[in-house]
Steps between C-alpha positions, in 0.01 A plus 500: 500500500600124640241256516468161653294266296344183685703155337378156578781179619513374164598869360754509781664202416518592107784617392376568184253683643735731657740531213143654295473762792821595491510544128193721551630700736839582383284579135295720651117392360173553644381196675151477570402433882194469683413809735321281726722189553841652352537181283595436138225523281402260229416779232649884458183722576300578814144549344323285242471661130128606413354323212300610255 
């Protein structure tokens, strides 16, 4: 399922930036994205870990 994810002018303008979502594409991984905003997310997992 496509997805549009929400990219700021400075990500526009990166080409590096671009090069890193193509490799990520064309390799297939998980990305994690927000549900809410549909943006890259700093960190892989939705909820918080429970501590002990």
């Amino acid at each position: 399922v496509p997805i549009t994810i929400t990219t700021n002018q400075k990500q526009r303008d990166d080409p590096a930036f671009w090069q890193s979502i193509s490799a990520i594409l064309k390799a297939r991984l998980w990305v994690p994205v927000s549900k809410k905003y549909h943006e890259l997310t700093d960190h892989d997992w939705l909820a918080t870990p429970e501590m002990p």
